[in-house]
C-alpha positions as CSV (number, residue, x, y, z in Angstrom):
1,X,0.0,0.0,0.0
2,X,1.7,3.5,-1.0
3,X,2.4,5.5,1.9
4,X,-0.3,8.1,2.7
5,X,1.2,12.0,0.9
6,X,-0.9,13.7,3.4
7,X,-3.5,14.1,5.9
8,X,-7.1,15.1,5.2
9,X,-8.7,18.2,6.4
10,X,-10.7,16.5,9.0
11,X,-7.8,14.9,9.9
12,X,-5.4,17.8,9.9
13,X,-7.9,19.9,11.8
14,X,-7.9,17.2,14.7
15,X,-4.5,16.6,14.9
16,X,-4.3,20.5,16.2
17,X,-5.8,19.2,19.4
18,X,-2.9,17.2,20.0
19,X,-0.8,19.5,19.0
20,X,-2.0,22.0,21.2
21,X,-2.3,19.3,24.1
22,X,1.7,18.9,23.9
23,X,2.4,22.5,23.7
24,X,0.4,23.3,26.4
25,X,2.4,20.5,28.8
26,X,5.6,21.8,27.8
27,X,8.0,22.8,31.1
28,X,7.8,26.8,31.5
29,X,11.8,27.1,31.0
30,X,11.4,24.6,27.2
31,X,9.0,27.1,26.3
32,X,10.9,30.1,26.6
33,X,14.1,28.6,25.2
34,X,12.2,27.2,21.9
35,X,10.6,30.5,22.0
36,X,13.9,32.0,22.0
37,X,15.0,29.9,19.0
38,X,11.7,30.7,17.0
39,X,12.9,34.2,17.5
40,X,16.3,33.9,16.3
41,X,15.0,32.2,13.1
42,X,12.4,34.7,12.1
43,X,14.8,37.2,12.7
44,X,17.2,35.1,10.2
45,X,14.8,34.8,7.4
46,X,13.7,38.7,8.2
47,X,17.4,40.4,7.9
48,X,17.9,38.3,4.5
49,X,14.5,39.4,2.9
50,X,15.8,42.8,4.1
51,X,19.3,42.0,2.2
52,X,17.0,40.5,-0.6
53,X,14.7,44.0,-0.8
54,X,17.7,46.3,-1.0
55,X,18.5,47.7,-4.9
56,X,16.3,49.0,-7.7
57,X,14.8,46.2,-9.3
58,X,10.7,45.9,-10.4
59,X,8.6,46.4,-7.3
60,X,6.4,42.8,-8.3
61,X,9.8,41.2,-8.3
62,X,10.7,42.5,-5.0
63,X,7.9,41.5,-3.3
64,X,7.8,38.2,-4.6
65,X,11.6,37.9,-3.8
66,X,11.5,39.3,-0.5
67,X,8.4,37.1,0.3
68,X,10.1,33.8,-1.2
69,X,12.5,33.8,1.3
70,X,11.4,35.1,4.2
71,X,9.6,32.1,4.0
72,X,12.6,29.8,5.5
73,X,11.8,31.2,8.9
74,X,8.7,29.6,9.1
75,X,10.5,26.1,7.9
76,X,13.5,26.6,10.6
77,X,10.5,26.8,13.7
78,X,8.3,24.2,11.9
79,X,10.9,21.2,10.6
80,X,13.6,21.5,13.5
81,X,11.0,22.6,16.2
82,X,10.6,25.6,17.9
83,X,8.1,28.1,19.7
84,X,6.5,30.5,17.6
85,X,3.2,32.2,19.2
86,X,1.9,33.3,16.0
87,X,2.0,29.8,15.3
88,X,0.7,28.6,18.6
89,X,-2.6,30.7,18.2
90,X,-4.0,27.3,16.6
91,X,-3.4,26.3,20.3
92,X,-7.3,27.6,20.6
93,X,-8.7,24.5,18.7
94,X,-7.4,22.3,21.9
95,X,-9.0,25.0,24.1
96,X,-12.4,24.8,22.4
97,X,-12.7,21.0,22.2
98,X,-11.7,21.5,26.4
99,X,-8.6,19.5,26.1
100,X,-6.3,22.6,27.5
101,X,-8.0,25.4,29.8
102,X,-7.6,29.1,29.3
103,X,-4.7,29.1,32.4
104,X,-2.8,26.4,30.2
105,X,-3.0,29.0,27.1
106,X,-2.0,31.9,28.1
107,X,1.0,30.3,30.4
108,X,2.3,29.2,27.3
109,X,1.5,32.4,25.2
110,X,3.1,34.4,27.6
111,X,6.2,32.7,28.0
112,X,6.6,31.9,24.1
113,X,5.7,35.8,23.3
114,X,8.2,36.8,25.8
115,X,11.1,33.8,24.3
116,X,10.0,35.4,20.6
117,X,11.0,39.0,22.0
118,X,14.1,37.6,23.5
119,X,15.3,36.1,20.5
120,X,14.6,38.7,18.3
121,X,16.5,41.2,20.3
122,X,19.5,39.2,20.3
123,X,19.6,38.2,17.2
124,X,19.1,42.1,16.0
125,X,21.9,43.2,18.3
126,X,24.3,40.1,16.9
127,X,23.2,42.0,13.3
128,X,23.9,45.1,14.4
129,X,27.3,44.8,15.8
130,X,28.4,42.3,12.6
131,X,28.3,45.4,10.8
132,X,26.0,43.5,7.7
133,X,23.4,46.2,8.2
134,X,24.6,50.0,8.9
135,X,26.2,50.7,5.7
136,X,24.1,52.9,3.7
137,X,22.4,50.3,1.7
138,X,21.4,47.8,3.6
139,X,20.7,49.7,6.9
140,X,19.0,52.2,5.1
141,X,16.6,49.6,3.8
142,X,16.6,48.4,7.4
143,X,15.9,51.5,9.0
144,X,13.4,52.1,6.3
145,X,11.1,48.9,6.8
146,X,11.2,49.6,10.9
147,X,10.0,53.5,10.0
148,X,7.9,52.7,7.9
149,X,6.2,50.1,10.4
150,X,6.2,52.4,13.5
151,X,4.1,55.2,11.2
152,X,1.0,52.3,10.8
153,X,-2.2,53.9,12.1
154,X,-3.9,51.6,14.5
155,X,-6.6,50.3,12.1
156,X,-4.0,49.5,9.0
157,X,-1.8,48.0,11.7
158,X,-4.3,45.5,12.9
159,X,-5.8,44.8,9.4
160,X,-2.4,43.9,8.4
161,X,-1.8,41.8,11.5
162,X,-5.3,39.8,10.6
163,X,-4.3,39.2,7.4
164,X,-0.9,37.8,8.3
165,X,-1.6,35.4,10.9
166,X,-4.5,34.3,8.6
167,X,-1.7,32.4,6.3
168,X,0.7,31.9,8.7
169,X,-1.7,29.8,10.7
170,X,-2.7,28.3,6.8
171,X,0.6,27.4,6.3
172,X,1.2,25.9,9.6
173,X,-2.1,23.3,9.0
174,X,-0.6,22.6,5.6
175,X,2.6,21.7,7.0
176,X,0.7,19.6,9.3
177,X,-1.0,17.9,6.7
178,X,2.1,17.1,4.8
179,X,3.8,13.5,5.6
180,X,7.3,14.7,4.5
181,X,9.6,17.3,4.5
182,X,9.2,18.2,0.7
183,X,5.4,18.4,1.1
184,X,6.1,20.9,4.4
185,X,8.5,23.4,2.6
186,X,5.9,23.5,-0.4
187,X,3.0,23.6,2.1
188,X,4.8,26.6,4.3
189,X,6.1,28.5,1.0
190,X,3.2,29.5,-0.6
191,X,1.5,31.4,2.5
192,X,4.5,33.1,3.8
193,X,5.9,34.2,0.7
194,X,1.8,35.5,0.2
195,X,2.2,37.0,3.1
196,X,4.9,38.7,2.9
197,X,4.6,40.0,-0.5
198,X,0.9,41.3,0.4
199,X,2.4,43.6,3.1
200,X,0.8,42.0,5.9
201,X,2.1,42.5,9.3
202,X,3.5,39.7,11.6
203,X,4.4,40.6,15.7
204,X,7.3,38.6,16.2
205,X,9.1,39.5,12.4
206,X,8.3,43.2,13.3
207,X,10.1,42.1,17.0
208,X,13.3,42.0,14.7
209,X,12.9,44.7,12.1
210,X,11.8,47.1,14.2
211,X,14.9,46.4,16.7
212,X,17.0,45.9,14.0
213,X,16.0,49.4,12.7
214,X,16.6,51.4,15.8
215,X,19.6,49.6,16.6
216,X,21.5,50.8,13.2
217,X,19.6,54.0,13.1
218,X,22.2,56.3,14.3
219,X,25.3,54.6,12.3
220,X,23.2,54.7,9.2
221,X,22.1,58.6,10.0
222,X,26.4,59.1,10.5
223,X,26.7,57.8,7.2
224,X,24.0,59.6,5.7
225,X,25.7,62.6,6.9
226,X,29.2,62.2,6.2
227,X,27.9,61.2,2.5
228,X,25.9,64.4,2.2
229,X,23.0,63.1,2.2
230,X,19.4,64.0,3.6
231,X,18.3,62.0,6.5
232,X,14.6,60.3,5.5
233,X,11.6,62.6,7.8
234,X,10.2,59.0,8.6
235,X,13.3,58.3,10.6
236,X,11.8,60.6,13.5
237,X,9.1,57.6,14.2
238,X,11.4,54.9,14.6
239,X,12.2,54.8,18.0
240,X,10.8,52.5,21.4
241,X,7.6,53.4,21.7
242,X,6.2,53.6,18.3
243,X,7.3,50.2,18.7
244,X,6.3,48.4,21.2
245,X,2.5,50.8,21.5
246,X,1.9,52.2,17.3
247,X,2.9,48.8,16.1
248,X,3.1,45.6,18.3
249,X,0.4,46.3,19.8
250,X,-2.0,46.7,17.2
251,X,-0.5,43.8,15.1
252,X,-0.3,41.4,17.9
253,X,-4.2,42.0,18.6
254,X,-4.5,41.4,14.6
255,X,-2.6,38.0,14.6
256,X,-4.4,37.0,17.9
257,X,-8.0,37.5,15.9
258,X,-6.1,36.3,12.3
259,X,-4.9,32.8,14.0
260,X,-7.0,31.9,17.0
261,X,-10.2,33.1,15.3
262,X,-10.2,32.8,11.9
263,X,-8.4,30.5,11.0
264,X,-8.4,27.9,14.2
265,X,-11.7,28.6,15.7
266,X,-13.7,28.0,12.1
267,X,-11.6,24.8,11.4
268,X,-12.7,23.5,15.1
269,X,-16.5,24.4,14.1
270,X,-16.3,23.2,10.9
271,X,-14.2,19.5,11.1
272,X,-13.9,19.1,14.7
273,X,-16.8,19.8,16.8
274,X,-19.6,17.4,17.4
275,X,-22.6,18.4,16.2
276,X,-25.5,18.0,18.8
């Protein structure tokens, strides 16, 4: 008998109730190292679509460039394992077939959000100190991106986030339903790169551009300067709180609703609740 390709929809959509089982019994200090790591990897695939997105080149290209791959992060926290909370939003199909209670949830959110952050910072500082992004191409695309970002009004921010964590969570479920690794790259390619290419926003990437951004934005401004150059207007929003209150904020709300909502909460109506 040829080995099953993949698993049905029914069957993908149940299997995120064990899924969500396991993450939820995971050790408080496993989840904020994986988160950690999920972190870092975003924050990998994030500075090389910022590389990727530097030079004059057709706008359609770019995107589609930028988005194709940005889309290894999402393969580095799915196929060697990791914590990602965008991810784990599809934690609320185990909460609404009451295999995990709200305490469980939002102990692991918490300390997976917080392990993201972490790993994003370092990672962003480890750029930042290479030297790979303050010279006045790639840190200006850098510092660009983060500005850009941090001047989202609340609405667009939390669109954005909706639509992001919409086919993140996609690709995550396809990747579940894959029974190889071939079949999980394909299944996680697609979305991201969509994502990313759309202009959607996700929390945890923004966790590194945004750092990354502030981080380089005086040595990019020096060089700027010494090159005789004027210093962008949007550079004035890039700073702490713009990103942790104009942006994360919003977005996080918008990958909550994007993930948890529409994307796990309709799958647990449709193919895994009992009907009465």
């Amino acid at each position: 008998m040829a080995e099953k390709m993949f698993l049905t929809p029914i069957e993908t959509a149940k299997a995120l109730v064990g899924v969500g089982e396991k993450k939820a019994q995971l050790p408080i200090l496993k989840m904020l190292v994986l988160g950690i790591l999920a972190g870092v990897y975003i924050g990998f695939a994030a500075h090389l679509a910022t590389t990727i997105s530097t030079g004059d080149y057709a706008f359609g290209i770019k995107k589609f460039l930028t988005g194709a791959v940005f889309a290894c992060g999402l393969m580095l926290v799915i196929i060697p394992g990791s914590e990602l909370w965008t991810g784990n939003n599809l934690m609320s199909v185990a909460l609404l077939e009451n295999k995990i209670n709200i305490a469980q949830l939002l102990k692991n959110w918490f300390f997976v959000y917080l392990g993201n952050f972490l790993g994003s910072l370092l990672l962003a500082l480890i750029i930042a100190n290479s030297g790979l992004a303050s010279n006045a191409e790639v840190g200006l695309t850098a510092c660009s991106i983060a500005a850009g970002k941090c001047s989202l009004p609340f609405l667009s921010a939390l669109c954005r986030g909706i639509g992001c964590n919409w086919l993140v969570c996609l690709a995550v479920v396809m990747a579940l339903a894959a029974q190889d690794i071939g079949g999980k790259v394909w299944g996680i390619f697609f979305p991201i790169m969509a994502f990313v290419a759309s202009g959607y926003e996700h929390s945890i990437a923004n966790m590194y551009f945004i750092s990354a951004g502030i981080f380089n934005k005086m040595d990019v401004i020096n060089v700027l300067v010494a090159a005789g150059k004027p210093i962008p207007p949007s550079f004035e929003a890039l700073n702490w709180y713009n990103f942790l209150i104009t942006n994360l904020v919003p977005v996080t709300l918008g990958n909550f609703i994007g993930g948890s909502l529409f994307v796990g909460g309709i799958y647990w109506y449709t193919f895994v609740k009992e009907d009465k």
